[in-house]
N, C-alpha and C positions, 0 to 999 in steps of 0.2 A: 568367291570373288567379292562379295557382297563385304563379308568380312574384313577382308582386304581394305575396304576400302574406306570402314571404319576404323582397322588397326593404324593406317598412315596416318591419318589426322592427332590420333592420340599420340602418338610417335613423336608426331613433328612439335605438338603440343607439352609432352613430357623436355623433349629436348630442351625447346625455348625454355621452361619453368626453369630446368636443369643450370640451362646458361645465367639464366636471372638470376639465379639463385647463388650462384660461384661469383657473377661480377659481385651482389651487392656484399656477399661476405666476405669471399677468400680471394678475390684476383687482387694483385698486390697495388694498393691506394697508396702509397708515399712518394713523395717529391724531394726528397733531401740526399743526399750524397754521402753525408758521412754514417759510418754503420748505426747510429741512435741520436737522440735527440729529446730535449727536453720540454715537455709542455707544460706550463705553470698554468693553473686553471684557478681563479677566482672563485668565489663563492658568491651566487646567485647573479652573474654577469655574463649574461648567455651573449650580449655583443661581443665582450672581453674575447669569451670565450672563440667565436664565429671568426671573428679576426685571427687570432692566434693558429688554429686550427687551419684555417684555409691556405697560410702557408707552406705546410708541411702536406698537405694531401692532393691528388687528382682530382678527386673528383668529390666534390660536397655533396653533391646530390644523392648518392648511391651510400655516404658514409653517414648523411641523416636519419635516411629509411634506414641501415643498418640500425642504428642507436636508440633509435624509435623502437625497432623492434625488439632488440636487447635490453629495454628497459631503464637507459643511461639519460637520457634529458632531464628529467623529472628526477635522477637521483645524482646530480655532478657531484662533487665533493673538492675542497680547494685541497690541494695538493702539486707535489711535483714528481710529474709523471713521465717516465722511460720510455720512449716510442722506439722499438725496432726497425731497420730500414726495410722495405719490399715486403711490407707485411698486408693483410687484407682488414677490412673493417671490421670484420668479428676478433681478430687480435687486437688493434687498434682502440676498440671499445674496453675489450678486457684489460688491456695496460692501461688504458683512463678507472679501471674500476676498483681495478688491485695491485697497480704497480707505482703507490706512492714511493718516490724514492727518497732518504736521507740529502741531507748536506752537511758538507763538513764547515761549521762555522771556528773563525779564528780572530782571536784577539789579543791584543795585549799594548803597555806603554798607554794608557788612558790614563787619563788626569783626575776626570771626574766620572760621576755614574752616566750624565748626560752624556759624553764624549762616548762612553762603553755604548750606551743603549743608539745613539745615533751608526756607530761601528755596525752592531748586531742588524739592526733594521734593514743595512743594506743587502745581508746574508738571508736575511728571509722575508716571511709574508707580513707581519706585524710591524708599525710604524713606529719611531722612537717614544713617542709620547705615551701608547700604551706600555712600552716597555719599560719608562721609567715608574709609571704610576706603578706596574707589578713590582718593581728591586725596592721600592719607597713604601708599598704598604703596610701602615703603622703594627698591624696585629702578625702580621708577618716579621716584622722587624722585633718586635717585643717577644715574642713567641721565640724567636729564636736568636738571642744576646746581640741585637746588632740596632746602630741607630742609622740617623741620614749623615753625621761623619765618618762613618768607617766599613755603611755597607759595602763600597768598594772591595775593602780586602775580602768578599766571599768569594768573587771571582778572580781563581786562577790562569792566568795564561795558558791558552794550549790551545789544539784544536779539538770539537765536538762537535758529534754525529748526531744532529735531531734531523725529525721533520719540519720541511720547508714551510707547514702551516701552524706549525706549534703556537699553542696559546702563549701571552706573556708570563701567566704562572704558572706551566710547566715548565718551561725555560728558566727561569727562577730558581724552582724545585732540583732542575736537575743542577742546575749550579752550586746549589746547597749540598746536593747529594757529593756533586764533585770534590767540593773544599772539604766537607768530613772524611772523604775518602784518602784527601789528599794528607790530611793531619791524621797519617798515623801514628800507633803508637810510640814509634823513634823518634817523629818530630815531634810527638806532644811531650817526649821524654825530656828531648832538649830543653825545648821552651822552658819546663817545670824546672831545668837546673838552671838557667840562665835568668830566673827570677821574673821573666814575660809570658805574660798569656798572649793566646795566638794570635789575636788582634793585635797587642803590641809587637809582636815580630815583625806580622807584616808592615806595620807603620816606621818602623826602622827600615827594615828592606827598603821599604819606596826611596827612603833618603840615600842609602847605600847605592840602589841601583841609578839614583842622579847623581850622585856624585862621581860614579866611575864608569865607562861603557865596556872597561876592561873586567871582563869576567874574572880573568886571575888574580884582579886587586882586591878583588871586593869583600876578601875576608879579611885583609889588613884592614881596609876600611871600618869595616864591620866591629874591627877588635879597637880601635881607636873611640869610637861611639861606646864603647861593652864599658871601656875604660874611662870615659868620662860617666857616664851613669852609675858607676860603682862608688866615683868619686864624690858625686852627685855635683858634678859639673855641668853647667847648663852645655847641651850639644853644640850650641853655635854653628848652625847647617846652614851655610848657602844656599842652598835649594829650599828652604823651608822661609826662608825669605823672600826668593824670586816667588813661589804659589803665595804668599801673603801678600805681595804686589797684586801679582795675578789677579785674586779675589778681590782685594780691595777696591780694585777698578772693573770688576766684571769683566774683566778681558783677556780670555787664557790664550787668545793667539799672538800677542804681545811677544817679541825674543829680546831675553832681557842676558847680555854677556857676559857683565860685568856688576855686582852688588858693591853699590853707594855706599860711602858711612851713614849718611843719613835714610837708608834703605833702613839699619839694621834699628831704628828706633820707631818703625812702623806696628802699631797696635794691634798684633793679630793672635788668634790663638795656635798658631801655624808659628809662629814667626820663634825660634828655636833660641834667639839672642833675645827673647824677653822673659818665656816661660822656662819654669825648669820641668824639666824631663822629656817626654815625648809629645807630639803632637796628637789634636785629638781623633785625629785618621790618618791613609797615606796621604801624600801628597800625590802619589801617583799608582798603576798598576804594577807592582814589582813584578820582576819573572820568577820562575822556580830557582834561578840559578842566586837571584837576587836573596831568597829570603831561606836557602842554605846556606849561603855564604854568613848571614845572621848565626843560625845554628851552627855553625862548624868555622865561628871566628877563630881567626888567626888570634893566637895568645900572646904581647906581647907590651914595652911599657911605652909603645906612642900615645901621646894624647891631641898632638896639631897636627894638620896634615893642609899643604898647598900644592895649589896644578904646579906640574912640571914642564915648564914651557920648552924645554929642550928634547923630551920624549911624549910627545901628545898621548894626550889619553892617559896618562899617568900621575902619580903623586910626589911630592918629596915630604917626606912625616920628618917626627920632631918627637923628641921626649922630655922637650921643657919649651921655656916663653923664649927663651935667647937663639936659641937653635929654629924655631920658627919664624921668629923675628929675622932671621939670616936669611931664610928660603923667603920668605914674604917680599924681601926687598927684589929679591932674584925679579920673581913672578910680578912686580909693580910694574917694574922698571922694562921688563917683557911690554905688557899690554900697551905703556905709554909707548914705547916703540912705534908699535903698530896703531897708536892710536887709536885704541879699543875704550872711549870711555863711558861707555853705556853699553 
């Protein structure tokens, strides 16, 4: 009896630990509905973090002492981290510890490097300003053939899988890794027979891909530019005009319709109606479809090409000055229509 009487106490004593011990780990701590959820955890912002967290759980109390005791306060890490639904604070800990998850960052159609890095910043943890200082780093830029006019073309359009707290010179890195990957051997094939190095393709593309939003034009297009270059005819790009504008006024939000006469006598090294040959980066972010349509130019003897106001998004080309000069009046006489003069 005696016994007894010490065994209940321990009993009731083990149970309780028993129960304490289920609630603070495993009894299921989340408040959200849908089957996961994402927690972005800062780096050294335990408010940040207190906020964030209190959202998504029952009970803070029970999921500190968990963390406390799993060893997570003292070792956060920024990241973005997978939460399961109905889970207990001992999983909840270990998805804050080891279940950094990826994002899929995407871009494309940027103007300048500024425009890209403001893009990216919003996909992850780094701010634009660190991200331009990494695409612009001199020894970086020197070290691998590129300057502050043409860094642009390393990044290709797509989308990519990093982590949400990647440095800005990882992110770099892996860009770099990307566009080398992306210039294989058939595309560097091309280039080598089209007389451009890779840089210049893509600086052509940019043009090609502003001038037509129709993917299936863009190798006529592309072959109209091949052929004034061979010619060595200055390209006379529209678009290399409107970003001369642009730049010269610091203002890339600017929508400019229609290029002036007196547009095409603006001083730029962009501006395609002064310099001969290409400019000395894109003008914009081509896409992949933009700077095949460069490699796999349509072959043929246009050299002018004007919008075609009667099938949008399209061209009417020209194999001499009188035959352009015919469409050009077309396209004039269009815009004054509509009263399109700027």
């Amino acid at each position: 009896m005696k016994y007894l009487k010490v065994i209940i106490p321990l009993s009731i004593l083990s149970l309780v630990f028993i129960i304490d011990y289920y609630n603070k780990f495993y009894k299921p701590n989340t408040s959200f509905e849908d089957e996961s959820i994402f927690l972005y955890v800062m780096e050294g912002d335990s408010l940040a973090f207190r906020d964030s967290i209190s959202k998504y759980i029952k009970s803070e109390k029970t999921f500190y002492k968990a963390a406390e005791k799993l060893d997570y306060l003292e070792n956060q890490k920024t990241g973005r981290y997978k939460i399961s639904k109905d889970i207990g604070n001992n999983d909840i800990v270990n998805s804050l510890k080891f279940n950094n998850t990826p994002v899929n960052v995407t871009f494309n159609n940027q103007e300048r490097i500024e425009n890209l890095a403001g893009r990216v910043s919003k996909q992850i943890f780094e701010d634009s300003a660190s991200l331009v200082k990494a695409f612009k780093d001199k020894n970086f830029l020197s070290t691998n053939n590129f300057n502050n006019d043409n860094v642009l073309s390393m990044f290709i359009p797509n989308s990519y899988e990093v982590y949400w707290n990647v440095k800005p010179e990882d992110f770099r890195d892996k860009m770099l890794n990307e566009y080398n990957k992306f210039w294989n051997q058939q595309r560097a094939n091309k280039a080598e027979q089209l007389g451009l190095s890779k840089l210049e393709v893509i600086s052509l593309a940019s043009i090609v891909q502003k001038e037509s939003i129709k993917v299936d034009e863009r190798p006529t297009i592309a072959g109209v530019y091949i052929n004034r270059l061979k010619k060595r005819m200055r390209l006379q790009a529209d678009p290399t005009v409107i970003y001369s504008i642009k730049d010269y006024y610091k203002n890339f939000d600017t929508i400019i319709r229609r290029v002036l006469y007196r547009d095409l006598r603006l001083k730029s090294r962009y501006n395609t109606y002064r310099i001969n040959g290409l400019p000395p980066g894109p003008i914009a972010m081509p896409d992949i479809s933009a700077i095949d349509a460069v490699l796999d130019y349509e072959k043929h003897n246009y050299i002018f090409f004007v919008a075609d106001p009667y099938n949008r998004g399209y061209h009417l080309f020209a194999r001499n000055l009188s035959e352009h000069n015919r469409n050009k009046r077309v396209y004039t006489r269009w815009l004054n229509s509509r009263g399109i003069y700027r």
